[in-house]
C-alpha positions in Angstrom: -53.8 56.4 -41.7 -51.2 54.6 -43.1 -47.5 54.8 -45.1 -45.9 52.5 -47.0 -42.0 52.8 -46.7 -40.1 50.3 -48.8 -41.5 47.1 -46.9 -42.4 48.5 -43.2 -45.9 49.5 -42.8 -47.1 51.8 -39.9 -50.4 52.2 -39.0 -52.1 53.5 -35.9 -55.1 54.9 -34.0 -56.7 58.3 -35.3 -54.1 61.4 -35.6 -53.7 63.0 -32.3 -54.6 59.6 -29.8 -52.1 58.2 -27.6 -52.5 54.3 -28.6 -51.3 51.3 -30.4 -48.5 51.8 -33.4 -48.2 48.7 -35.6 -45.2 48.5 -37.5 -44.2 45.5 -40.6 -40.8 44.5 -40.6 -39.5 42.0 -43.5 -43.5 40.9 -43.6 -43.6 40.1 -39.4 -46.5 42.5 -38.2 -45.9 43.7 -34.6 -48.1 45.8 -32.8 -46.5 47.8 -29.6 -48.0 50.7 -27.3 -46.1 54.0 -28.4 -45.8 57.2 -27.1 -48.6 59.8 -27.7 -46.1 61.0 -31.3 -48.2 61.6 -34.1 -47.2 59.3 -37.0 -46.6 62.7 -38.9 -43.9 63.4 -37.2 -42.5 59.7 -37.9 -42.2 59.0 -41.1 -40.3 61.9 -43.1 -43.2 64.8 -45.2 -41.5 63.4 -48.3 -41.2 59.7 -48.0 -41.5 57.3 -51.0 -44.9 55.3 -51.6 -42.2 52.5 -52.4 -41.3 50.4 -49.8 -38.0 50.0 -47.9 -36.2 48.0 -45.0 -35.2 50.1 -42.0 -32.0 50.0 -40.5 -30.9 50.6 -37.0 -30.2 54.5 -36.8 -26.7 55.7 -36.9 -25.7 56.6 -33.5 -22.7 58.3 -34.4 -24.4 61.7 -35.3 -24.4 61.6 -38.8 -28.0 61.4 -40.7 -29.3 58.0 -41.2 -29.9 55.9 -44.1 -32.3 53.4 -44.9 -32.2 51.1 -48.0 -34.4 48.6 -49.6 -32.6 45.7 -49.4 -35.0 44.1 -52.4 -36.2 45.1 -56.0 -39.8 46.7 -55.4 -42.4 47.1 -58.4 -40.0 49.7 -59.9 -37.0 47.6 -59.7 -35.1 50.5 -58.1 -33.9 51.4 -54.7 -35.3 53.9 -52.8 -33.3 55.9 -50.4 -35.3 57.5 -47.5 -33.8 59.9 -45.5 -35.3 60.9 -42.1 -33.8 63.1 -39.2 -32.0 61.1 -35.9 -34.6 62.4 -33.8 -37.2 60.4 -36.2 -35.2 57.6 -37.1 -34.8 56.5 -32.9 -37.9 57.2 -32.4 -38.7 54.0 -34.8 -35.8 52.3 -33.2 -37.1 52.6 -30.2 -40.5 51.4 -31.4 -39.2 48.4 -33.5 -36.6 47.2 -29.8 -40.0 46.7 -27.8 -41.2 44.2 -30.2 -43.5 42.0 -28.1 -47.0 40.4 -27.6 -50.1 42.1 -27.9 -51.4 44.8 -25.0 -54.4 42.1 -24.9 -51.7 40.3 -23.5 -49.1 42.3 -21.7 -49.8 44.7 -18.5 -49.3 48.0 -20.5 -51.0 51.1 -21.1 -50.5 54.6 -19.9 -51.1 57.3 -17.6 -53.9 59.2 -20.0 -56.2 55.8 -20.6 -55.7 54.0 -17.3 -58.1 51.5 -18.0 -55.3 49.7 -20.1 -53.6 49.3 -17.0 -53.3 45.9 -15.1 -55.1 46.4 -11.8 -51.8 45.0 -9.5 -49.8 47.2 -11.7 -51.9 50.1 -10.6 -51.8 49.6 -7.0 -55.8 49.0 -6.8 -56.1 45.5 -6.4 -57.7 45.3 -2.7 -56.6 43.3 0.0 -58.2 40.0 1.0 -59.0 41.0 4.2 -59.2 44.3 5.5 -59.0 44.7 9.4 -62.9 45.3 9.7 -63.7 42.6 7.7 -61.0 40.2 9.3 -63.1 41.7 13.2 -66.4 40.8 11.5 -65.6 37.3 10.4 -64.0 36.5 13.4 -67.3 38.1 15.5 -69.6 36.3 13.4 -67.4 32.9 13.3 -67.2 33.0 17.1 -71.2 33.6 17.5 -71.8 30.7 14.7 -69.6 27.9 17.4 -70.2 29.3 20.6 -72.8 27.2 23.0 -75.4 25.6 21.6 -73.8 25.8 18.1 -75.3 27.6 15.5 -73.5 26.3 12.8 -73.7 23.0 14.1 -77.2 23.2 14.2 -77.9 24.1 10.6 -75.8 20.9 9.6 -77.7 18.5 12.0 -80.7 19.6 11.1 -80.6 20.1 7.2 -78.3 18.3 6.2 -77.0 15.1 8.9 -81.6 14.8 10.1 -82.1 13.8 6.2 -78.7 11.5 5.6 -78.5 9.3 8.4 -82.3 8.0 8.9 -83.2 5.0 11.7 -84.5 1.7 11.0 -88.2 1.0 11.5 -89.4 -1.2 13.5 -92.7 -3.1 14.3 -94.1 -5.0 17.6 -93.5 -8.0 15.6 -90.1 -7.3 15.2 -89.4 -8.3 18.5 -89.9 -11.1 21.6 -90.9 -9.4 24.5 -89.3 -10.2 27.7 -89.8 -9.2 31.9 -90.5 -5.8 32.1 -87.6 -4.2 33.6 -89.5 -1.1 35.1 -91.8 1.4 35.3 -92.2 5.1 35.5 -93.6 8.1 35.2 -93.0 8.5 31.0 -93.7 4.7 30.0 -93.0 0.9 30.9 -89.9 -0.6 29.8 -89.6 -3.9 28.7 -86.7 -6.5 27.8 -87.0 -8.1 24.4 -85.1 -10.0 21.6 -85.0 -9.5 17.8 -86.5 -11.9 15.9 -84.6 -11.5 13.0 -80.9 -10.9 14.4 -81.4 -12.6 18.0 -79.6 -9.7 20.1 -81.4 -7.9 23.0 -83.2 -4.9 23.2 -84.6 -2.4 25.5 -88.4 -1.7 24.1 -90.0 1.3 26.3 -93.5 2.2 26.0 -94.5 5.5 26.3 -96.7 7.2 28.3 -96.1 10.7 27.8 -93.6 12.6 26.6 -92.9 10.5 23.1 -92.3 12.6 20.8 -89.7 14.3 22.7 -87.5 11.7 24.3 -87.6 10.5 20.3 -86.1 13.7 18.9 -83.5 14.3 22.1 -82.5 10.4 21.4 -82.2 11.1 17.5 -80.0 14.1 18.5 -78.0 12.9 20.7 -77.3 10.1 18.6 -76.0 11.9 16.1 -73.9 14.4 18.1 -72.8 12.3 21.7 -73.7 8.6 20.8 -71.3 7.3 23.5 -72.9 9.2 26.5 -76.6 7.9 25.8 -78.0 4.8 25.5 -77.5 3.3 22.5 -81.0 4.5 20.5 -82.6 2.7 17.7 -85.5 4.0 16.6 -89.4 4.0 17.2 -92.9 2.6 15.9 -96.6 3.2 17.3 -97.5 -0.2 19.0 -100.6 -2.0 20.4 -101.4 0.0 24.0 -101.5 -3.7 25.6 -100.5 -7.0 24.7 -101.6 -10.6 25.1 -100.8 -12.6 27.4 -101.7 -15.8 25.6 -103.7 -16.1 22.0 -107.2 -15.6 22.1 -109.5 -18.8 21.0 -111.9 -18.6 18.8 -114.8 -18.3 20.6 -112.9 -15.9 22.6 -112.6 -14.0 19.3 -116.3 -14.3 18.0 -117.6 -11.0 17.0 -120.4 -11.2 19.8 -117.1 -11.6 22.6 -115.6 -8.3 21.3 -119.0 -6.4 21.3 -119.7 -7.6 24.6 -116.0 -6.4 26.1 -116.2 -3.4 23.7 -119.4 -2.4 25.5 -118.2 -3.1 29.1 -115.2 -1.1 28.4 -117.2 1.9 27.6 -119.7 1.0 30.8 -116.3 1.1 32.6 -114.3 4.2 31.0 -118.0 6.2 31.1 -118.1 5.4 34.8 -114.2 6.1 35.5 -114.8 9.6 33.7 -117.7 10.6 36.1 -115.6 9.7 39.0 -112.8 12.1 38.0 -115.4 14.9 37.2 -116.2 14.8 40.5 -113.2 14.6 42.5 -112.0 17.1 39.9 -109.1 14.9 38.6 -109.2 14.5 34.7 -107.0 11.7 32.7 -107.4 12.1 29.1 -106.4 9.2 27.3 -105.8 8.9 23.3 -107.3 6.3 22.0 -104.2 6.5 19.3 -101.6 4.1 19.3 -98.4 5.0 21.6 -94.8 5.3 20.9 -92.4 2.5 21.7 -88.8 3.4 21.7 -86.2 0.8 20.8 -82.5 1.0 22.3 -79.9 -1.9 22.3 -79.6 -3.9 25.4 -76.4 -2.6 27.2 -77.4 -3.2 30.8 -80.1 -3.5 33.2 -78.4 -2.0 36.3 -78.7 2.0 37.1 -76.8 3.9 39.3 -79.4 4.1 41.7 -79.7 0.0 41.9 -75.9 -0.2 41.9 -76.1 2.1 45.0 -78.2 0.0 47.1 -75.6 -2.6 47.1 -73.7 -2.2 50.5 -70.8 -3.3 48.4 -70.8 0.2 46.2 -68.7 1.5 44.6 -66.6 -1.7 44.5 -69.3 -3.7 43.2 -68.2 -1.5 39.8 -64.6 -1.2 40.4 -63.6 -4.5 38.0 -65.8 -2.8 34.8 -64.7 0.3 35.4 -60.8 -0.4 35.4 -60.8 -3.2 33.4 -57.6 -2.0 31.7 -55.7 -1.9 35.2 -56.6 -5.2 35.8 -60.2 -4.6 37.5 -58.4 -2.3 40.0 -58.5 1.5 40.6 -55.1 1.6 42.3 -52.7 -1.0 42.1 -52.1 -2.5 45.8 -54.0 -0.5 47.1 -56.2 -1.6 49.9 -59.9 -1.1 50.4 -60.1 2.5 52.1 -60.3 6.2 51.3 -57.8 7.1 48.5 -59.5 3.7 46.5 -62.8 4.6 46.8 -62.1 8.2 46.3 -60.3 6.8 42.8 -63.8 4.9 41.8 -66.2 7.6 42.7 -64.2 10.6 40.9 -63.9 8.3 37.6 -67.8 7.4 37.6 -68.6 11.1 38.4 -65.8 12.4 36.0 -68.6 10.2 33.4 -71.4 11.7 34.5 -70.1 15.2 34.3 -69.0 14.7 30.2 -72.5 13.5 29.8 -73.9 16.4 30.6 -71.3 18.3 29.0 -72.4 16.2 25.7 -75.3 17.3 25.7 -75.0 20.8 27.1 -72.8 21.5 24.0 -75.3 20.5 21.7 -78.2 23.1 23.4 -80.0 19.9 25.3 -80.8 20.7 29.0 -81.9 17.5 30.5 -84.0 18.4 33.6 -84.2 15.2 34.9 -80.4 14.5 36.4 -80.7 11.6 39.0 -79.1 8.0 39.7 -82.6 6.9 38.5 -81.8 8.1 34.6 -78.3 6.5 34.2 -77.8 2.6 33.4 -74.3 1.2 33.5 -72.5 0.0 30.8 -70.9 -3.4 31.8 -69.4 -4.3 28.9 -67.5 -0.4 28.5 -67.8 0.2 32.2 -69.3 3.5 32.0 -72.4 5.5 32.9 -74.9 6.4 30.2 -77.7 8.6 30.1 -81.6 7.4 29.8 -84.9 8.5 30.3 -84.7 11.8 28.1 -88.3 12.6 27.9 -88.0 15.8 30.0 -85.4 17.3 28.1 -85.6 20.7 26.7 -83.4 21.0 23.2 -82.9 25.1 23.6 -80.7 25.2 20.1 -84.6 24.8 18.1 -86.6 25.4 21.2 -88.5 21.9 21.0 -90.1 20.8 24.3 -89.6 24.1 26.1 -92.6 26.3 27.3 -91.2 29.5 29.4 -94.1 28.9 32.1 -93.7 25.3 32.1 -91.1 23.3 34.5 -90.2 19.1 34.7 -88.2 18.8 37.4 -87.9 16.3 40.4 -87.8 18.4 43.7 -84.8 15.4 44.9 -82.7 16.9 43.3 -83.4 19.9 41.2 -82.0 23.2 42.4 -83.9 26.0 44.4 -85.4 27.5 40.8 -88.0 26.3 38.6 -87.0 27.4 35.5 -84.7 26.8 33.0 -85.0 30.1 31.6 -87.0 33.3 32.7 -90.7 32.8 32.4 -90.3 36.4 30.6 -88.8 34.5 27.9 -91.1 35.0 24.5 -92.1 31.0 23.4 -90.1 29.8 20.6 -90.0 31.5 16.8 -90.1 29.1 13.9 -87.3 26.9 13.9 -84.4 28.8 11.8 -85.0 32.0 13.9 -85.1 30.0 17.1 -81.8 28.5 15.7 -79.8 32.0 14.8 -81.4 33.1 18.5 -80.3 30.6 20.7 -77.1 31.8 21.2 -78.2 35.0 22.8 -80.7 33.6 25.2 -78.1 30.6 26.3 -75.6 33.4 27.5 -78.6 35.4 29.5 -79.7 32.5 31.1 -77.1 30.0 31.3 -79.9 26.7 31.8 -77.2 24.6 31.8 -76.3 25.3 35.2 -79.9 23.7 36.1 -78.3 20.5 35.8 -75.4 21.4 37.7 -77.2 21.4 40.6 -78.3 17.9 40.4 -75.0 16.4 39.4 -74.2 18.1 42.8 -76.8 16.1 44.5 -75.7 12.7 43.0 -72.2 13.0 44.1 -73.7 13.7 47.6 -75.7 10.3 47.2 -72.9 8.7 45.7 -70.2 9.3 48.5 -72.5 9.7 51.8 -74.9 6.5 52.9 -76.9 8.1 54.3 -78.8 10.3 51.8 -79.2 7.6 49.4 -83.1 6.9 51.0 -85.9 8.7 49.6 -87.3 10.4 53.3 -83.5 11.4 54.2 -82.5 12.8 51.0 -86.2 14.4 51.2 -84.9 16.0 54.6 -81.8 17.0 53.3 -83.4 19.2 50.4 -85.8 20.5 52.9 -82.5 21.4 55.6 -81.0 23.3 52.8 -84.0 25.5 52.2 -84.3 26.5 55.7 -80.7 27.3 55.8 -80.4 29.5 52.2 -78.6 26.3 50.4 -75.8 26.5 52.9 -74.0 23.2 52.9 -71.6 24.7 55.4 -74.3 25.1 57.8 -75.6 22.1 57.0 -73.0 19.8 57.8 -71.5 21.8 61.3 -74.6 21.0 62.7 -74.5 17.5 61.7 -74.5 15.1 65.0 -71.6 13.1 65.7 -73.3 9.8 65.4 -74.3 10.9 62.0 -71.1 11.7 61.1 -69.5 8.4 61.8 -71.8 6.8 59.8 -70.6 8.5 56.9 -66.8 9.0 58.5 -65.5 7.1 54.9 -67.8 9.6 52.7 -66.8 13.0 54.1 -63.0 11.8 54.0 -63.5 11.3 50.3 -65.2 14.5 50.1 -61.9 15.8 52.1 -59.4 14.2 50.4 -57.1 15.6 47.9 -57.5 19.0 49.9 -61.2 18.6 50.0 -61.7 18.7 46.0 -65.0 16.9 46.5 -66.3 19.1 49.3 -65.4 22.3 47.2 -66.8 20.8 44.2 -70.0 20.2 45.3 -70.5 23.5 47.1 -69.6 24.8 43.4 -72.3 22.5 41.8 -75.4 23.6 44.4 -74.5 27.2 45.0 -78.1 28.9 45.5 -77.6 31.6 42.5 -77.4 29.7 39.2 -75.2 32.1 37.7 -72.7 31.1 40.7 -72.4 27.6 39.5 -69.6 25.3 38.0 -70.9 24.1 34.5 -70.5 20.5 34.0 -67.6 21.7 31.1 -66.0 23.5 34.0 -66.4 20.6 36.5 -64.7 18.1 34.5 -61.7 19.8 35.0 -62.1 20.1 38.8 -59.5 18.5 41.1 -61.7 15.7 42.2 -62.3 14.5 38.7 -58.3 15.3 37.3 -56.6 15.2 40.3 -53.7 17.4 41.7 -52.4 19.3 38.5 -49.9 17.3 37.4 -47.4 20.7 36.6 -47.9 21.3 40.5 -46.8 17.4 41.3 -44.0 18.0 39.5 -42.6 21.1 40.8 -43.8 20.1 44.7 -41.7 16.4 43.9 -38.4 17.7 42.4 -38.1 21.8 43.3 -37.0 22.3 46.5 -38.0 25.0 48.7 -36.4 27.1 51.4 -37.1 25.7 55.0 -39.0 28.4 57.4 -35.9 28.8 59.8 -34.1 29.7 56.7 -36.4 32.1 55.3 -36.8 33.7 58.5 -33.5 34.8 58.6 -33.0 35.8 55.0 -35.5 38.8 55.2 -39.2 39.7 54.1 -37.8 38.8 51.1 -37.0 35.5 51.1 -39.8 34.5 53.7 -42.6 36.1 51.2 -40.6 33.8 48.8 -40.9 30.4 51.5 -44.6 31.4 51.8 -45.5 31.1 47.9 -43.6 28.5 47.2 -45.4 26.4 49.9 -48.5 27.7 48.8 -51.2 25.1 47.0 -48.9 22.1 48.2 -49.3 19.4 50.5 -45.7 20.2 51.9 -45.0 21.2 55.4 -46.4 25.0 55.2 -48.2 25.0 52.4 -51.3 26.8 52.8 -54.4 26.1 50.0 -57.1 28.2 49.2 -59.5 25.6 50.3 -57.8 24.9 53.7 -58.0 28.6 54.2 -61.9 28.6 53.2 -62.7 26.0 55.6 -61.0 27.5 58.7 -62.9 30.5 58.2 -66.0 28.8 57.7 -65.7 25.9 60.3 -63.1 27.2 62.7 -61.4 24.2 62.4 -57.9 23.1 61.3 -56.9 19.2 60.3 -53.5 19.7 62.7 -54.5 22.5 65.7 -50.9 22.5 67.0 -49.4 23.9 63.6 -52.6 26.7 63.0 -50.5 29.4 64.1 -47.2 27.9 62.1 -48.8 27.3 58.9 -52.5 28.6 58.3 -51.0 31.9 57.3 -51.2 33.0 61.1 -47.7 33.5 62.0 -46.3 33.8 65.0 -45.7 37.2 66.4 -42.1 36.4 67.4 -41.6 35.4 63.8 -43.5 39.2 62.3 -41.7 40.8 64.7 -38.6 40.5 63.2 -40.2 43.0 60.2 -41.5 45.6 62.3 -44.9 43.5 63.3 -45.6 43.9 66.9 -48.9 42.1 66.9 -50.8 39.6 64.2 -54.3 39.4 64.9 -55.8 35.8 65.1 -59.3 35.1 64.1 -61.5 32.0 64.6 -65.1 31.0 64.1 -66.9 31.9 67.2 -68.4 28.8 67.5 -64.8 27.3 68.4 -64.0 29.9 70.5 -67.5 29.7 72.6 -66.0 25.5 72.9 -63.0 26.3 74.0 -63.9 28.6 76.6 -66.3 26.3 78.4 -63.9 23.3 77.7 -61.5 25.2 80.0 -64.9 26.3 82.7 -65.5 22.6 82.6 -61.9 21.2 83.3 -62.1 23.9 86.8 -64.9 23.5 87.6 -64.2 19.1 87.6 -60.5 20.2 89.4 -62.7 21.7 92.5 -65.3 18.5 92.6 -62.1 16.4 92.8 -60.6 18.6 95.6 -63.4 18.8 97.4 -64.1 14.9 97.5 -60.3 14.7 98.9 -61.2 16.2 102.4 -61.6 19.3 103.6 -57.8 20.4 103.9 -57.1 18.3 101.3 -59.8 19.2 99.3 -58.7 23.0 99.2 -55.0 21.8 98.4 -56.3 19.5 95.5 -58.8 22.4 94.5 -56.1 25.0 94.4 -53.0 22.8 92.5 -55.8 21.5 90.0 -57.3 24.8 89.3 -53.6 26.1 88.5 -52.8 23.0 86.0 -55.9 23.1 84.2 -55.7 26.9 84.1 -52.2 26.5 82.3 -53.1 23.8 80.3 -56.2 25.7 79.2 -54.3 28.9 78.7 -51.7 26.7 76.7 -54.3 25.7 74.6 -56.1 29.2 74.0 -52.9 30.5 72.6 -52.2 27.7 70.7 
């Protein structure tokens, strides 16, 4: 519907509807949302078909007139008279001229759609409190240990990118063989087309997987394994010298060929017999390839009598091939050495943990020394079991060495289901890492090693054999174990154990931590790292135990419970005079024994009584292994009973005299000691 007014035009949306009102001013169309007025009741009942201009309405109350400021077809003016109420209605629709509704955030309460969502107050939030829970749940599961997220990248997208080199046996110049073992031969060799050395390892058993644990460790920890190359299939043997030709007539290789199956016939019916099968594959086997970084492992570097300063000028090259700067040989330098190389051994294993690889196989054996970097890497991977895709892992099946492998079997429970296809094995792992927590398998063989590493005397096959086999008798009790060491053996090892003690006995404590019987008991090699024999003393407590000064005991004695509670913890976890440490307290109640007897009942958090008393303590009760007490009491039987031999070797009236002084002084001096 429309109505032409001397030049404006209004038109609009069906009679009745609450919608768009276009109106043409001077030839300008506009179009602007209106109220829900019919355009009745706008334009006046008896308004011209001419056209006219619209003027402003007269506010002043008088009735308003519009003229046509321009000759129309009739070449007359047109006066059109409306009401005010009609006239600032128009007003008010011609002052909102503006941009389309396709444009603006308009509408109206009746057809809401028309609305801008913001304007509305609908527009959601971005995150919502549950969903913000969720995200962070599922983020969390994705990057927790061994990495789900991780996983999918490594192997969909970083396995496909980042392929090895291949290799063939005539790639390389074979050299001495370097060793032997259980999993294959290794060999030293040279490139022939770059000239640098090479570590060439042929395998026995166990290819396939030290292949895929040395591809993923190379991709996720390359600088805590050898450096890995890549693999081929290779000849099974190779020749000393090249064969002549009559050596290699046809008839020569039918006559060996036949002798060799005279020979592996006759080896088979052996085995049947004794009931020992070898199956051999008559397919070519794997040969590894890694760079040549040394020759030496920890175990070789051991047998030195020179260890660990045979390694001390690689190891703190930086510091000018010196662990601590004058310094003489003794405790606190070795100590130095020995936490720094197991401080590498422990963020190898922590490497690899975090990537879902269990190695199975920790020993001095499996770790060659880098020379050039002066650091332990990891070798010999074959026994690994990768838990993130559940590759070389059977529930009922165990690789372990019984040196140094803890009291389990198992990596996992045998009531573990075998693994699911790879992706569900992946989005699974997760869940059976935090039941089981396999990583602490290998915990208990770092613990071993640092035992090796800091006491002589284990390092031999039979000794470390009766070692294991002491523990197992004992429930893994190294406490036990080493109070009923002999004397002789412990001065053999006096240097070892005073590392182990040193530092408030971080090594001691930290191997307990390691080979605790219960796996779930166990220090991970993540946790261990940060271990006071690895870091050191924190350095926030160096600081505060070197520049804040605490009370003296006289002082805090007189000052009230108070201020003595306040001497006591600010002592505690020092190395000050008083200071009393968790682990000096756990070995006086498991040995009995104190480093400084005469200051036990000063400073091991036995008090004196005269000191309690002065808060209402009559009596502190003092407790001491019984083992110690049993000592003491027939050190003081012995010391009598020598007083009354003496006095009776003096004479007779002598004798008693003697008898009955000594007995008196060594009573006292006994009695002296008991209280002390």
């Amino acid at each position: 519907m429309s109505a032409a007014m001397g030049g404006a035009v209004a038109f609009r949306t069906p009679l009745g509807s609450a919608g768009r009102v276009g109106v043409r001013v001077g030839g300008v169309g506009v179009v602007r949302a209106a109220a829900a007025v019919p355009v009745a009741s706008v334009l006046t009942s008896g308004a011209s078909s001419r056209r006219g201009a619209m003027t402003p309405p007269n506010t002043s109350g008088k009735r308003a007139v519009v003229k046509r400021a321009t000759g129309s077809r009739g070449g007359g003016g047109v006066v059109v008279r409306a009401s005010i109420e009609h006239a600032q209605t128009l007003f008010d629709l011609a002052g909102g001229v503006g941009l389309p509704c396709s444009v603006q955030n308009c509408g109206d309460m009746i057809y809401r759609s028309t609305l801008d969502p913001q304007l509305r107050g609908e527009v959601a939030p971005l995150f919502t409190p549950v969903g913000l829970t969720i995200l962070t749940v599922l983020g969390f599961y994705l990057t927790i240990t061994p990495g789900v997220l991780g996983g999918f990248v490594d192997y969909y997208i970083l396995r496909n990118l980042l392929g090895q080199k291949r290799y063939s046996i005539d790639d390389f110049e074979l050299g001495p063989k370097l060793g032997e073992g259980g999993f294959g031969v290794v060999y030293k060799a040279t490139g022939v087309a770059d000239g640098e050395q090479y570590v060439l390892k042929r395998c026995k058993d166990y290819g396939d997987a030290e292949v895929w644990t040395n591809s993923r460790l190379m991709r996720s920890c390359p600088n805590n394994i050898a450096s890995y190359r890549g693999a081929f299939y290779g000849p099974k043997e190779l020749p000393k010298k090249k064969l002549t030709p009559s050596q290699g007539s046809i008839w020569v290789k039918a006559a060996n060929a036949a002798k060799e199956a005279v020979n592996k016939a006759k080896k088979v019916s052996e085995e049947a017999m004794s009931g020992e099968w070898e199956v051999e594959s008559d397919e070519d086997p794997l040969w590894l390839v890694w760079k040549f970084e040394g020759s030496q492992t920890l175990a070789a570097l051991m047998e030195d009598k020179d260890f660990p300063y045979n390694v001390e000028p690689f190891v703190f090259k930086s510091n000018g091939g010196v662990a601590i700067e004058g310094e003489p040989r003794g405790t606190k330098r070795k100590y130095k050495i020995l936490s720094t190389l197991f401080g590498q051994i422990l963020e190898n294993l922590a490497a690899a943990h975090a990537t879902g690889i269990i190695l199975r196989d920790v020993k001095p054996e499996n770790m060659i020394f880098d020379q050039k970097l002066g650091r332990l890497r990891l070798i010999d991977l074959g026994a690994a079991a990768d838990l993130r895709f559940g590759f070389n892992y059977q529930p009922k099946e165990f690789i372990l060495d019984p040196r140094f492998s803890g009291p389990e079997e198992y990596i996992m429970s045998t009531q573990t289901p075998e693994a699911p296809p790879t992706p569900v094995a992946l989005v699974l792992s997760p869940v059976l890492w935090q039941l089981n927590v396999p990583d602490r398998f290998d915990s208990y063989s770092a613990g071993v090693t640092l035992l090796q590493m800091c006491i002589p005397s284990l390092r031999p096959d039979n000794n470390l054999i009766a070692f294991r086999r002491t523990l197992e008798e004992n429930g893994e009790s190294l406490t036990t174990w080493r109070q009923a060491l002999s004397s002789r053996y412990t001065d053999e090892n006096a240097e070892g154990f005073e590392v182990l003690d040193l530092n408030d006995r971080a090594g001691w404590e930290l191997v307990k931590s390691l080979m605790t019987k219960k796996r779930e008991n166990r220090s991970s090699a993540t946790a261990a790292v940060y271990s006071r024999f690895v870091q050191g003393q924190n350095p926030v407590i160096k600081l505060l135990d070197r520049f804040v000064v605490t009370p003296a005991e006289g002082d805090a004695e007189g000052g009230g419970l108070w201020a003595w509670l306040v001497f006591r913890v600010a002592r505690s976890g020092t190395n000050r005079e008083g200071g009393f440490t968790e682990a000096q307290l756990s070995r006086f109640n498991e040995e009995g024994k104190v480093d400084k007897p005469e200051d036990a009942s000063k400073y091991l958090g036995y008090v004196a009584s005269e000191t309690l008393a002065k808060y209402g303590v009559d009596r502190v009760g003092r407790s001491m292994d019984q083992k110690a007490k049993d000592a003491k009491a027939k050190e003081i039987n012995n010391g009598l009973r020598k007083a009354e031999g003496i006095g009776k070797a003096a004479g007779k009236s002598a004798g008693k005299s003697a008898g009955k002084d000594g007995v008196k002084a060594v009573g006292k001096d006994g009695a002296k000691g008991g209280k002390a």
